[in-house]
N, CA, C and O atoms as a Tinker XYZ file with bonds, in Angstrom:
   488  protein
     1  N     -1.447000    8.517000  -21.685000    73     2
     2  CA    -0.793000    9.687000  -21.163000    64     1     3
     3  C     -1.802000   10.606000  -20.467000    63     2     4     5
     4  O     -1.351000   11.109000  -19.438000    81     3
     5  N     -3.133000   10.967000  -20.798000    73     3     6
     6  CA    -4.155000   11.498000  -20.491000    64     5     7
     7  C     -4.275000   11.088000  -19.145000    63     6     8     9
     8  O     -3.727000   11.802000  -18.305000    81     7
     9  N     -4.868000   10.106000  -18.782000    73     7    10
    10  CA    -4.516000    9.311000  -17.450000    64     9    11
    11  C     -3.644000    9.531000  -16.696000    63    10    12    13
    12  O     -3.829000    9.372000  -15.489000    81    11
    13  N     -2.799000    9.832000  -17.047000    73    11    14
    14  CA    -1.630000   10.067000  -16.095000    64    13    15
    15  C     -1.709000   11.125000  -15.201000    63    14    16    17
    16  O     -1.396000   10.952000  -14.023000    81    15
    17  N     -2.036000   12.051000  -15.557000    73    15    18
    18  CA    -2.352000   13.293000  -15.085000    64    17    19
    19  C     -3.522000   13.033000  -13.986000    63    18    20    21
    20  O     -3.404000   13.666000  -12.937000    81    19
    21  N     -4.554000   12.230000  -14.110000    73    19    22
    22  CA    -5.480000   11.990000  -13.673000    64    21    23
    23  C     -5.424000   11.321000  -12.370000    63    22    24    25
    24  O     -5.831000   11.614000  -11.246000    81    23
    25  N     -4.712000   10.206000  -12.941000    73    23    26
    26  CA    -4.401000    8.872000  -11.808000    64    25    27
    27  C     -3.508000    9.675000  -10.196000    63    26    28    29
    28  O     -3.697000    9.786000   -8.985000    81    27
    29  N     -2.429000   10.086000  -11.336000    73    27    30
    30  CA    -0.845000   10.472000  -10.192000    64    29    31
    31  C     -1.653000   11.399000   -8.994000    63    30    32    33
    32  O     -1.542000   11.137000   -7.797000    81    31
    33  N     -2.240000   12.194000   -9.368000    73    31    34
    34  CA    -2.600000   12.797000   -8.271000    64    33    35
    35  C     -3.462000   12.590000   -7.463000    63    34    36    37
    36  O     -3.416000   13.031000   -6.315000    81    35
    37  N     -4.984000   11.441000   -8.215000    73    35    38
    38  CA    -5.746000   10.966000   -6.924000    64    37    39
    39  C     -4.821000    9.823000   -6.389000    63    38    40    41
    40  O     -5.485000    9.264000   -5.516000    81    39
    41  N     -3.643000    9.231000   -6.494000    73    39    42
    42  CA    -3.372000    9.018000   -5.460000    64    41    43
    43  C     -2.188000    9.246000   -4.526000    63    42    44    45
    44  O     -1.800000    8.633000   -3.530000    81    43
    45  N     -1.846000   10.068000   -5.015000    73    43    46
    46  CA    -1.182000   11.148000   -3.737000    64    45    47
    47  C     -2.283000   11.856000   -3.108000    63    46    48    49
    48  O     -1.905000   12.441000   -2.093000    81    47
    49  N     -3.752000   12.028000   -3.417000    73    47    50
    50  CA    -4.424000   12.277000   -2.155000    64    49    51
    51  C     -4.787000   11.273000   -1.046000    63    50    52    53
    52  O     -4.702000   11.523000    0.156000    81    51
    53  N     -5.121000   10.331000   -1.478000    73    51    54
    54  CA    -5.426000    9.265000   -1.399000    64    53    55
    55  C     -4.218000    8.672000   -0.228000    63    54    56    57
    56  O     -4.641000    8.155000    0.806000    81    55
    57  N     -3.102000    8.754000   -0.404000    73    55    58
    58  CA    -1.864000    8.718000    0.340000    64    57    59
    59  C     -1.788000    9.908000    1.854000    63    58    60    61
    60  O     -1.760000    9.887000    3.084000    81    59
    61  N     -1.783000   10.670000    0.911000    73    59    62
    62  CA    -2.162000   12.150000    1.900000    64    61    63
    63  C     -2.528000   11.644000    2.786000    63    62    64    65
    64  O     -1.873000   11.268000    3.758000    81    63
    65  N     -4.632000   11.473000    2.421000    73    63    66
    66  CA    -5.507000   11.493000    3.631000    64    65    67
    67  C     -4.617000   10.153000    4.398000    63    66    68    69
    68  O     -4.075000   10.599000    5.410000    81    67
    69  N     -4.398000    9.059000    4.259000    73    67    70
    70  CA    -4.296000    7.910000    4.890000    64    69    71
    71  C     -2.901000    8.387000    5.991000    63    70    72    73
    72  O     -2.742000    8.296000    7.209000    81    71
    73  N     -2.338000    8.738000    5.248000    73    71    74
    74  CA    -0.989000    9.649000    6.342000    64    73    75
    75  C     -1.532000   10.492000    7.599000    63    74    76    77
    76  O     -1.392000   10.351000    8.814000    81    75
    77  N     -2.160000   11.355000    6.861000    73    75    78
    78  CA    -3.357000   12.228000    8.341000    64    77    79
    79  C     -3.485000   11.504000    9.374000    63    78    80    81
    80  O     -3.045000   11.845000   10.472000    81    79
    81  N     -4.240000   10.167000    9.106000    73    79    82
    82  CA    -5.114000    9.098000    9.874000    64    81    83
    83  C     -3.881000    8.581000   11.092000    63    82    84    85
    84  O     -4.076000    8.401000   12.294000    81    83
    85  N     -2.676000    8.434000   10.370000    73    83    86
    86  CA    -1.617000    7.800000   11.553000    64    85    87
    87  C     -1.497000    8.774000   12.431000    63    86    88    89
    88  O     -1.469000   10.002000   12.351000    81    87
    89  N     -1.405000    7.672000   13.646000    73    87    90
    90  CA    -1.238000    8.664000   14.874000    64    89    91
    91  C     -0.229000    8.323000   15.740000    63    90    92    93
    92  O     -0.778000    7.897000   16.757000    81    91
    93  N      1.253000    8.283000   15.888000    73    91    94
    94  CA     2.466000    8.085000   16.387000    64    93    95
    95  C      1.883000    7.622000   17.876000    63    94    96    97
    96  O      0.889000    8.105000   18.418000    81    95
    97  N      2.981000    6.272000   18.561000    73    95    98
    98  CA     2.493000    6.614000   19.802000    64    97    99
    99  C      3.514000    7.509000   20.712000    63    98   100   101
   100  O      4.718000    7.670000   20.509000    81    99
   101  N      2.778000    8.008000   21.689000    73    99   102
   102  CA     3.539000    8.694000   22.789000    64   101   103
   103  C      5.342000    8.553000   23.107000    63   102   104   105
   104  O      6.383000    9.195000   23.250000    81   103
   105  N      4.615000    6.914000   23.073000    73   103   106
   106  CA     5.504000    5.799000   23.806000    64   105   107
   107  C      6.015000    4.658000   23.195000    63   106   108   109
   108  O      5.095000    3.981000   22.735000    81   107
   109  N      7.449000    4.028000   22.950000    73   107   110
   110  CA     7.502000    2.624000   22.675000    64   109   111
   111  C      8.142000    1.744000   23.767000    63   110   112   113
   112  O      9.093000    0.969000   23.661000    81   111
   113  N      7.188000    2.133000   25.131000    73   111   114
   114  CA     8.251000    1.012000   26.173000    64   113   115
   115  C      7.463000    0.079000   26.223000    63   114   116   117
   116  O      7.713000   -0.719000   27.126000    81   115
   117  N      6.600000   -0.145000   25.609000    73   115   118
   118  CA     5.831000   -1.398000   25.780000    64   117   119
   119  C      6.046000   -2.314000   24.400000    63   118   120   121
   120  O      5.477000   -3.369000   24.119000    81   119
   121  N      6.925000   -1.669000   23.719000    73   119   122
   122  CA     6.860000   -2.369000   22.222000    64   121   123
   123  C      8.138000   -3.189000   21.972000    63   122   124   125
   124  O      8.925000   -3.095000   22.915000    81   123
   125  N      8.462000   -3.786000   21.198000    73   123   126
   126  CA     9.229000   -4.985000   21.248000    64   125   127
   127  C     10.566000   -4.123000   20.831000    63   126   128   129
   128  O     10.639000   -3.492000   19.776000    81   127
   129  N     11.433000   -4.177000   21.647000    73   127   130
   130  CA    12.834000   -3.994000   21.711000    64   129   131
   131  C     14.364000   -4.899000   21.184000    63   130   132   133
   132  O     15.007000   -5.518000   22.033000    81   131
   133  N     14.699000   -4.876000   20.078000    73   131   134
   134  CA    14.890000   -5.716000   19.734000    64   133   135
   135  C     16.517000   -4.828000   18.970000    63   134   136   137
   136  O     16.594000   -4.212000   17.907000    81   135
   137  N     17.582000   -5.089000   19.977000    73   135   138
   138  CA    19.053000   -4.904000   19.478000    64   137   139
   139  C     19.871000   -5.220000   18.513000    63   138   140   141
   140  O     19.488000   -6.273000   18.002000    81   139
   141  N     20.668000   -4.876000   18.097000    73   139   142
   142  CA    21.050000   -5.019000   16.623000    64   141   143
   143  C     21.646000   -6.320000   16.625000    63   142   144   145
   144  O     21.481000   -7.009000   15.618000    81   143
   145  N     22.535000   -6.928000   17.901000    73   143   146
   146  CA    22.651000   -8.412000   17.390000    64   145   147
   147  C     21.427000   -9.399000   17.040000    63   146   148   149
   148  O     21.588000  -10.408000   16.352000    81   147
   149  N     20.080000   -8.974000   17.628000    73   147   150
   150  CA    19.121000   -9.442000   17.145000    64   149   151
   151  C     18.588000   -9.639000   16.272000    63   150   152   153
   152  O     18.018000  -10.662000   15.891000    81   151
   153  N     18.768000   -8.126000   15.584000    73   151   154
   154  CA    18.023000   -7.463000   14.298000    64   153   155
   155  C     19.121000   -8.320000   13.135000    63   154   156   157
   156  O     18.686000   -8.774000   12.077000    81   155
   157  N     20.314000   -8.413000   13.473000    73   155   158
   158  CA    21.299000   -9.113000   12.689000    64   157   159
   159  C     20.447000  -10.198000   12.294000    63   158   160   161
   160  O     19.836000  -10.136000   11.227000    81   159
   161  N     20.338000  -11.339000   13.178000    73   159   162
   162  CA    20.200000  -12.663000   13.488000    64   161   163
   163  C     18.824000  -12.979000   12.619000    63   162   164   165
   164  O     18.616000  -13.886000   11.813000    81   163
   165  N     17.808000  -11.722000   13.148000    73   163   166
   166  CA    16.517000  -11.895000   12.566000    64   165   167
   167  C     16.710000  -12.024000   10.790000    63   166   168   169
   168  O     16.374000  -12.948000   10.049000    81   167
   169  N     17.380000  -10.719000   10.466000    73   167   170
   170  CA    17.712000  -10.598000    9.144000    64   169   171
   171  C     18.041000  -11.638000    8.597000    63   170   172   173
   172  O     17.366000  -12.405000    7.910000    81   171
   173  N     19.379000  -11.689000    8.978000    73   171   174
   174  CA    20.222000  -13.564000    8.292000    64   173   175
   175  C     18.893000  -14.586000    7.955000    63   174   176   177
   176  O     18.541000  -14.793000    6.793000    81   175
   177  N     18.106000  -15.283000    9.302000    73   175   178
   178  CA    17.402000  -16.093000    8.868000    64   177   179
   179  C     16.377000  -15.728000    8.042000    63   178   180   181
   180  O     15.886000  -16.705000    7.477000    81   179
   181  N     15.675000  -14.272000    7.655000    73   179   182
   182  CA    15.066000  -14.507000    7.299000    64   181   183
   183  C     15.255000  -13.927000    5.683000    63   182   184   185
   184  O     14.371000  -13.579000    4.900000    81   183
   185  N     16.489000  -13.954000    5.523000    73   183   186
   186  CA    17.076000  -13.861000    4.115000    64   185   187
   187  C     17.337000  -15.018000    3.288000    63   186   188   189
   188  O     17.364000  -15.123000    2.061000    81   187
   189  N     17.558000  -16.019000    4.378000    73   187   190
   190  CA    18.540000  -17.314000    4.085000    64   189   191
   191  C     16.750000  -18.303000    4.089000    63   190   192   193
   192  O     16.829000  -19.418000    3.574000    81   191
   193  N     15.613000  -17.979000    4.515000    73   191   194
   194  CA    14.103000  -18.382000    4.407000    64   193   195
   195  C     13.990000  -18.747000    3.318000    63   194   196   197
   196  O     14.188000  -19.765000    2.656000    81   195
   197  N     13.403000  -17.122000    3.123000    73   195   198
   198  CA    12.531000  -16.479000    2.202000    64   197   199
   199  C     13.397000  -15.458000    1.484000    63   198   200   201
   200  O     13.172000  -14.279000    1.756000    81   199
   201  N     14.131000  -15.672000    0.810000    73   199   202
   202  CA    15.322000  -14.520000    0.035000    64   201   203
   203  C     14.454000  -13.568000   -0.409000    63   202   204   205
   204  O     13.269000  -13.876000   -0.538000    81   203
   205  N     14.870000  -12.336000   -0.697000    73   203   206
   206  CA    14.188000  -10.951000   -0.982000    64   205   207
   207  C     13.817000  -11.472000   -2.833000    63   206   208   209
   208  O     14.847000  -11.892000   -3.361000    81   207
   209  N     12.727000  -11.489000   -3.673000    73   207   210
   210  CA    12.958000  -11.299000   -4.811000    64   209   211
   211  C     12.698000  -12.511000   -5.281000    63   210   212   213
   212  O     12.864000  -12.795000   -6.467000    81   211
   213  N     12.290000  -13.289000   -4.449000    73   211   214
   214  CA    11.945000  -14.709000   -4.593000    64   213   215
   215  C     10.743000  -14.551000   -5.743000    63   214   216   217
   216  O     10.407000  -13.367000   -5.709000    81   215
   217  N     10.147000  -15.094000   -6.507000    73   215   218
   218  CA     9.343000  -15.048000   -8.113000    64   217   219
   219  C      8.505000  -16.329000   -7.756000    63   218   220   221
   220  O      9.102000  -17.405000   -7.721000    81   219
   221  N      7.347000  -16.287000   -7.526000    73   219   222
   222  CA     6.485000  -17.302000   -8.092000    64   221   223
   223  C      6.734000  -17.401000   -9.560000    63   222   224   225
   224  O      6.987000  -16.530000  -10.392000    81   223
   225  N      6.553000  -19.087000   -9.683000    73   223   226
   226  CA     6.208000  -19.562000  -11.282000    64   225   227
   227  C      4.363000  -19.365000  -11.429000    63   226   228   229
   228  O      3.682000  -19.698000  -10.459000    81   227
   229  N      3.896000  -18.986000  -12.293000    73   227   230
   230  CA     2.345000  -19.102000  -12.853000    64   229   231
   231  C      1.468000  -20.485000  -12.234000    63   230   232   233
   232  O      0.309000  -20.628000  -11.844000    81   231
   233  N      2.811000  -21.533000  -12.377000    73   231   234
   234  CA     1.659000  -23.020000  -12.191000    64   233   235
   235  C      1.837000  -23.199000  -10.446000    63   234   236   237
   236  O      1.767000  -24.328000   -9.959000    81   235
   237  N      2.023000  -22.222000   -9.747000    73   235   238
   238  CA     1.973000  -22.677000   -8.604000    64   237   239
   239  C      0.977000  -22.657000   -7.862000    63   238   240   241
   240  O      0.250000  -21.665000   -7.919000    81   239
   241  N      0.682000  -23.651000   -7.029000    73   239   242
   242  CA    -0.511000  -23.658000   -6.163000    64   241   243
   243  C     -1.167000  -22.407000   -4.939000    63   242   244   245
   244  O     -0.490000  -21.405000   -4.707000    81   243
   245  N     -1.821000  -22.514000   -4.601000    73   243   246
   246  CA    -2.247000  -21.698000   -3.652000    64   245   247
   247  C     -0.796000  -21.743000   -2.493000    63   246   248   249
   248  O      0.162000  -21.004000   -2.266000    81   247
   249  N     -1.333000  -23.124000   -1.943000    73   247   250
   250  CA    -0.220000  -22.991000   -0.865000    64   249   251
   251  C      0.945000  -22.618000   -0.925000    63   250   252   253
   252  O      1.414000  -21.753000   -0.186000    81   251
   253  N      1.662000  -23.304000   -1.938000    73   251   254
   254  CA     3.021000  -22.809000   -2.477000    64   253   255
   255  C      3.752000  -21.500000   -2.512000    63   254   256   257
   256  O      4.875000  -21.078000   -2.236000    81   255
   257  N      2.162000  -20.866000   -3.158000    73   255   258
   258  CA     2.598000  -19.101000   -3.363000    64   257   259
   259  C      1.715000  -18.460000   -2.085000    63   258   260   261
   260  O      1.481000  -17.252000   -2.123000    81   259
   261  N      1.191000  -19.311000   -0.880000    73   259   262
   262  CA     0.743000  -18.608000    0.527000    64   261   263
   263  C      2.366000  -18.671000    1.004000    63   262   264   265
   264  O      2.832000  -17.532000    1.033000    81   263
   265  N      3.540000  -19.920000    1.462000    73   263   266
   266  CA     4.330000  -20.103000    2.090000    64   265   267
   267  C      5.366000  -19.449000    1.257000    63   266   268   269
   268  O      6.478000  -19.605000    1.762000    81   267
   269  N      5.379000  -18.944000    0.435000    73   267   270
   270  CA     6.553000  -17.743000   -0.275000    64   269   271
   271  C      6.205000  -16.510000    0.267000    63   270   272   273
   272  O      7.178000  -15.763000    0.365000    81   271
   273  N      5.061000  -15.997000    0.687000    73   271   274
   274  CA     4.921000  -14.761000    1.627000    64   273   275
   275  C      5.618000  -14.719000    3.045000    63   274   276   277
   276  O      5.466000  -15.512000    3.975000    81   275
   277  N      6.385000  -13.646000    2.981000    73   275   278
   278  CA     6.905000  -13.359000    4.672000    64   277   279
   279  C      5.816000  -13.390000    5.254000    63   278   280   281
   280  O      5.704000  -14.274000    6.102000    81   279
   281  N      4.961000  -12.723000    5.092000    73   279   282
   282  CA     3.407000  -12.357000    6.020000    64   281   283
   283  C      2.939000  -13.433000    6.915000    63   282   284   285
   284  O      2.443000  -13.313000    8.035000    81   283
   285  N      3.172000  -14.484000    6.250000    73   283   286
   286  CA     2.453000  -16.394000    6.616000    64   285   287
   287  C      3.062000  -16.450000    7.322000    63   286   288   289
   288  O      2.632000  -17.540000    7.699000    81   287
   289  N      4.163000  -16.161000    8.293000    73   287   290
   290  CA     4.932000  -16.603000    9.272000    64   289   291
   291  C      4.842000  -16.129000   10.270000    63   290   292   293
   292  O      5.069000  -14.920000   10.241000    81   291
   293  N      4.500000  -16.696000   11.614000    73   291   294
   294  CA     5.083000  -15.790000   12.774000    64   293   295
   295  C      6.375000  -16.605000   13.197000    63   294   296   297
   296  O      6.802000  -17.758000   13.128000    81   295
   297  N      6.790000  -15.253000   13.716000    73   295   298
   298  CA     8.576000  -15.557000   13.717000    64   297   299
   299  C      8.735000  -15.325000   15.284000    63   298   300   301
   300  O      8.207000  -14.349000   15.816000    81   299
   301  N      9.485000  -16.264000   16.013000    73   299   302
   302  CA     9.810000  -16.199000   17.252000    64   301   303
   303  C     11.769000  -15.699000   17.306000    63   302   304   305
   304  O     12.639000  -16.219000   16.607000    81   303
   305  N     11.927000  -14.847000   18.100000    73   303   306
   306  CA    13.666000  -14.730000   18.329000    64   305   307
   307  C     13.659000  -14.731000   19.481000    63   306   308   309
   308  O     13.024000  -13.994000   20.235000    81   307
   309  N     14.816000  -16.089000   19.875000    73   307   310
   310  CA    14.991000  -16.153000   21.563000    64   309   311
   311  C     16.388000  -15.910000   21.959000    63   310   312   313
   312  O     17.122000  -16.663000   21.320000    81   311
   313  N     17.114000  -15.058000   22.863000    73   311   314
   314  CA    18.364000  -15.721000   23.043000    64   313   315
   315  C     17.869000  -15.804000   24.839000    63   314   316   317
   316  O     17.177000  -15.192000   25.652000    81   315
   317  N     18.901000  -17.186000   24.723000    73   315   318
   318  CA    18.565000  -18.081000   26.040000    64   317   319
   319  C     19.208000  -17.498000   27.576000    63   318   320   321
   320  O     19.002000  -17.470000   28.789000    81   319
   321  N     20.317000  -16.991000   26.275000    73   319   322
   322  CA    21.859000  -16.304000   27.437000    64   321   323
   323  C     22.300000  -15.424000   27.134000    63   322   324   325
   324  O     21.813000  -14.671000   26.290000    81   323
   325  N     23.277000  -15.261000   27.683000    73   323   326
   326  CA    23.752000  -13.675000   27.140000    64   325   327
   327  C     25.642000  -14.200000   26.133000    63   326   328   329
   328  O     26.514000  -13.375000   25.865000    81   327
   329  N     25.714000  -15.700000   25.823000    73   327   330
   330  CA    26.239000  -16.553000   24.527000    64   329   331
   331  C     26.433000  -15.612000   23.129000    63   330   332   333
   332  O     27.363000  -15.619000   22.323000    81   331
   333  N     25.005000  -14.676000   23.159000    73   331   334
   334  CA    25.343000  -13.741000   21.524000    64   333   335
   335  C     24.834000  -14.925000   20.436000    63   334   336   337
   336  O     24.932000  -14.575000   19.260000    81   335
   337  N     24.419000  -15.983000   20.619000    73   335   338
   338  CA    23.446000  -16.763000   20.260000    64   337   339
   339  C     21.906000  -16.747000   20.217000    63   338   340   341
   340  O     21.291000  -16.965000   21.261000    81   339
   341  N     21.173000  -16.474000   18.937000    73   339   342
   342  CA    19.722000  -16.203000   18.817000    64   341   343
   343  C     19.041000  -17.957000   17.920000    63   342   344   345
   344  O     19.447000  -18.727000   17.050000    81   343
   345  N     17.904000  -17.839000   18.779000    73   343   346
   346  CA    17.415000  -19.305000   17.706000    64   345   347
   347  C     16.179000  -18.076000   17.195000    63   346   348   349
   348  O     15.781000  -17.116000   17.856000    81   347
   349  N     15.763000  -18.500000   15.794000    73   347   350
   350  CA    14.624000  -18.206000   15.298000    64   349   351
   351  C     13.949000  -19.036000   14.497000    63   350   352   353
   352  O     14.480000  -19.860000   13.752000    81   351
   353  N     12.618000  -18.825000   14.636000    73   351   354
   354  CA    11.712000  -19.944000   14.333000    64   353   355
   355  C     10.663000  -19.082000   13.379000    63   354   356   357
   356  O     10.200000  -17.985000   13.691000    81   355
   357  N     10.354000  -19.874000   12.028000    73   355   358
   358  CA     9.315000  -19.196000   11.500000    64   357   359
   359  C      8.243000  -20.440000   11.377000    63   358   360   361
   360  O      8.581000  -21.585000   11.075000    81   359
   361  N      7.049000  -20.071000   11.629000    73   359   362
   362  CA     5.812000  -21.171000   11.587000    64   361   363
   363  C      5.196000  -20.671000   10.467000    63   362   364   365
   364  O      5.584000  -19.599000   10.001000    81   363
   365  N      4.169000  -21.372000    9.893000    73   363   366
   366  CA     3.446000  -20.704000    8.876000    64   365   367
   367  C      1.993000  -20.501000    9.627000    63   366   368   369
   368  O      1.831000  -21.127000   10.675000    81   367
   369  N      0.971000  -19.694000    9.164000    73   367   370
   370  CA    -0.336000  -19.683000    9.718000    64   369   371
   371  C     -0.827000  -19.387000    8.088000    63   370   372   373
   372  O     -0.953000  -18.263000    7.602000    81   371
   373  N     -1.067000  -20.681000    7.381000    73   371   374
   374  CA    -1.543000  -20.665000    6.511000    64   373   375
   375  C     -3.605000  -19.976000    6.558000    63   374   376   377
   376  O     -4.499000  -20.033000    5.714000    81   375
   377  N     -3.581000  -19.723000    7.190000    73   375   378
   378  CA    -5.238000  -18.802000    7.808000    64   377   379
   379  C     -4.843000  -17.916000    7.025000    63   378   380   381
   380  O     -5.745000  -17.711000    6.213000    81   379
   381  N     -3.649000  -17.038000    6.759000    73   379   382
   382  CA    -3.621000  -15.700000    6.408000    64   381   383
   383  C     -3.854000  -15.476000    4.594000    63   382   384   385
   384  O     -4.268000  -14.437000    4.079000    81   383
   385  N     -3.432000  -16.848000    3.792000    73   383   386
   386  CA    -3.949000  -16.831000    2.283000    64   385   387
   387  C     -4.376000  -18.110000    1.506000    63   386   388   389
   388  O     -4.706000  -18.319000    0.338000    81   387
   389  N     -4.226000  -18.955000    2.722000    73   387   390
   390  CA    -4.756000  -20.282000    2.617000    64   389   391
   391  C     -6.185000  -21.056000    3.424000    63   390   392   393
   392  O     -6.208000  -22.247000    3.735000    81   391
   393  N     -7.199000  -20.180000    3.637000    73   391   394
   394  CA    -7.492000  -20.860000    5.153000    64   393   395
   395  C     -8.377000  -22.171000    4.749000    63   394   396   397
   396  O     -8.914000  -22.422000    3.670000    81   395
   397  N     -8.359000  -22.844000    5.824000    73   395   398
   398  CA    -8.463000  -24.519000    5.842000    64   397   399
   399  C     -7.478000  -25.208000    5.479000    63   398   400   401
   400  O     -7.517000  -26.435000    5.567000    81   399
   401  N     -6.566000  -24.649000    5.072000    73   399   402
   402  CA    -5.438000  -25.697000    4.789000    64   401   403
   403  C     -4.673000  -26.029000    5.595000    63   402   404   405
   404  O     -4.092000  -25.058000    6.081000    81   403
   405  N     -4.317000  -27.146000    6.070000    73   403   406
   406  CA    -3.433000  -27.732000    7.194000    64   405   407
   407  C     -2.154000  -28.327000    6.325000    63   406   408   409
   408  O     -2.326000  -28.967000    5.288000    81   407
   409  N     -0.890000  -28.045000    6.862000    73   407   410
   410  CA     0.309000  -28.209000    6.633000    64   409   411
   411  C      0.938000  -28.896000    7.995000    63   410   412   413
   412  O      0.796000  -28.248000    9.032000    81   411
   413  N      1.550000  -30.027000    8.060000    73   411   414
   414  CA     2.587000  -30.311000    9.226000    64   413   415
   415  C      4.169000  -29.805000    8.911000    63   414   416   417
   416  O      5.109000  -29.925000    9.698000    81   415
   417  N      4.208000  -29.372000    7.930000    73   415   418
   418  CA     5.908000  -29.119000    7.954000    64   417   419
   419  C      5.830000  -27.590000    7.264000    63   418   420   421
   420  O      4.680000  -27.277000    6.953000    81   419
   421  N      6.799000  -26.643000    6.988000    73   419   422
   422  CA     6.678000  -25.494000    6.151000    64   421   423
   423  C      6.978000  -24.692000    6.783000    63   422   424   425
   424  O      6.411000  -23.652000    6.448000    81   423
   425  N      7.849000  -24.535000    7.886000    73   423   426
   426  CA     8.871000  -23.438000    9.037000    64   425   427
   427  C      9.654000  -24.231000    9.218000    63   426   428   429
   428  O      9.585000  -25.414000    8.886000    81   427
   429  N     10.690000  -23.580000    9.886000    73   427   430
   430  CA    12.163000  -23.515000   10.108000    64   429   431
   431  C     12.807000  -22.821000   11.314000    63   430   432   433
   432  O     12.317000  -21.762000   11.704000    81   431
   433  N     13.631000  -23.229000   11.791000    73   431   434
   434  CA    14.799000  -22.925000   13.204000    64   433   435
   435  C     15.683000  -22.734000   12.372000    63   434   436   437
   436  O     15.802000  -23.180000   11.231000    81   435
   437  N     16.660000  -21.690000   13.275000    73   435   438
   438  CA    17.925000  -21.208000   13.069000    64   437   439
   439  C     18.645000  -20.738000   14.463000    63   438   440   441
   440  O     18.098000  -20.216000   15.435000    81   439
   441  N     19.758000  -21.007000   14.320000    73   439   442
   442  CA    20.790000  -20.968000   15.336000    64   441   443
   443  C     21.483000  -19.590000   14.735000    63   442   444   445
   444  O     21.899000  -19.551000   13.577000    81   443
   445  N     21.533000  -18.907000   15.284000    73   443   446
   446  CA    22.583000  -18.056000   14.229000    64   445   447
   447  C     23.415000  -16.777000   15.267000    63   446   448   449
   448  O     22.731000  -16.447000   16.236000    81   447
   449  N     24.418000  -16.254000   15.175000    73   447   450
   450  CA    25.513000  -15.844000   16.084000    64   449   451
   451  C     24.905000  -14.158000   15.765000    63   450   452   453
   452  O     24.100000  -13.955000   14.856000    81   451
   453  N     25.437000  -13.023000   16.670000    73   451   454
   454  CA    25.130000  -12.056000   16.831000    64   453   455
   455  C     26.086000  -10.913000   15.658000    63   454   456   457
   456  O     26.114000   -9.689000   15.794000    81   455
   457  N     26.816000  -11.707000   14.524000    73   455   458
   458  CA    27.133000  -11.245000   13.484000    64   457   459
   459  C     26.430000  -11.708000   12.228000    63   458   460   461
   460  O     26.870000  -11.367000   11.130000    81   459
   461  N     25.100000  -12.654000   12.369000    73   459   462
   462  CA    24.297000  -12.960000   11.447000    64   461   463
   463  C     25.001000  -14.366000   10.518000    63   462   464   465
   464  O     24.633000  -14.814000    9.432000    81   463
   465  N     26.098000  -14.807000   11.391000    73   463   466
   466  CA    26.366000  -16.202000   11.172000    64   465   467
   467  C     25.398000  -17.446000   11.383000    63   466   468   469
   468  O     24.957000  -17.707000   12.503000    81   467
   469  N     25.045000  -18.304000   10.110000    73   467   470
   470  CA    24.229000  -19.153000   10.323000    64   469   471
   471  C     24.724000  -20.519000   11.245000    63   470   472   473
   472  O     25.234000  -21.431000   10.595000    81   471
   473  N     24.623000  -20.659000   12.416000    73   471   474
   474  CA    25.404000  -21.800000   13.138000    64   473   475
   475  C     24.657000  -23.078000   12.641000    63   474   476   477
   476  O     25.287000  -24.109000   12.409000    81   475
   477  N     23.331000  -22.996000   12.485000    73   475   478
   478  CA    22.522000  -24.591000   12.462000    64   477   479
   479  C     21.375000  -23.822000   11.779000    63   478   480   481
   480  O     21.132000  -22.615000   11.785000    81   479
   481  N     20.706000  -24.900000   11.158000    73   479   482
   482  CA    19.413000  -24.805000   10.671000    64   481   483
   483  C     18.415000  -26.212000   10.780000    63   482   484   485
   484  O     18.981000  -27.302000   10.697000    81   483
   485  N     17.042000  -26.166000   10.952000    73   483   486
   486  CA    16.243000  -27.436000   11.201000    64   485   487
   487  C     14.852000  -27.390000   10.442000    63   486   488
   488  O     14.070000  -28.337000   10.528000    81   487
């Protein structure tokens, strides 16, 4: 309990200063624009991935518990047409908690509609 008192507040400074440090930009026309049938589409797949709440077991390997991180993925969203159809693709870049490890399989495609309907998966 002593601690408590101690802890809570160095780090709400600690929070503080790091808040100071951000610096908003001006501008977001250069930043990725991305509409809500998108944001739908993105969501769906990457719920239907990597579900929120997902639990490593203890005996799992490195890799195992690298490719349960959202982080490991870069995620591509394309739509081709203006269909209301998005594909998304997650790759892994096991570099980020695995590095040297090479994987050929461990991402995923999705087809999915601009109400976050899953059409296909690969």
């Amino acid at each position: 309990m002593k601690w408590t008192f101690f802890v809570v507040p160095c780090c709400l400074m600690i929070l503080t200063e790091v808040a100071a440090k951000v610096r908003f930009p001006d501008s977001y026309e250069k930043g990725a624009h991305l509409e809500r049938p998108m944001m739908v589409a993105l969501e769906a797949a990457m719920n239907d991935f990597l579900p929120p709440g997902t639990a490593l077991r203890k005996g799992d390997d490195l890799v195992a518990r690298c490719l349960s991180l959202r982080e490991t993925f870069h995620v591509l969203v394309w739509q081709p047409n203006d269909n209301n159809i998005f594909f998304v693709r997650f790759t892994p870049d096991l570099s980020r908690c695995a590095p040297g490890v090479i994987i050929t399989d461990g991402g995923a495609e999705y087809a999915i509609d601009g109400e976050g309907r899953i059409l296909a998966r690969q």
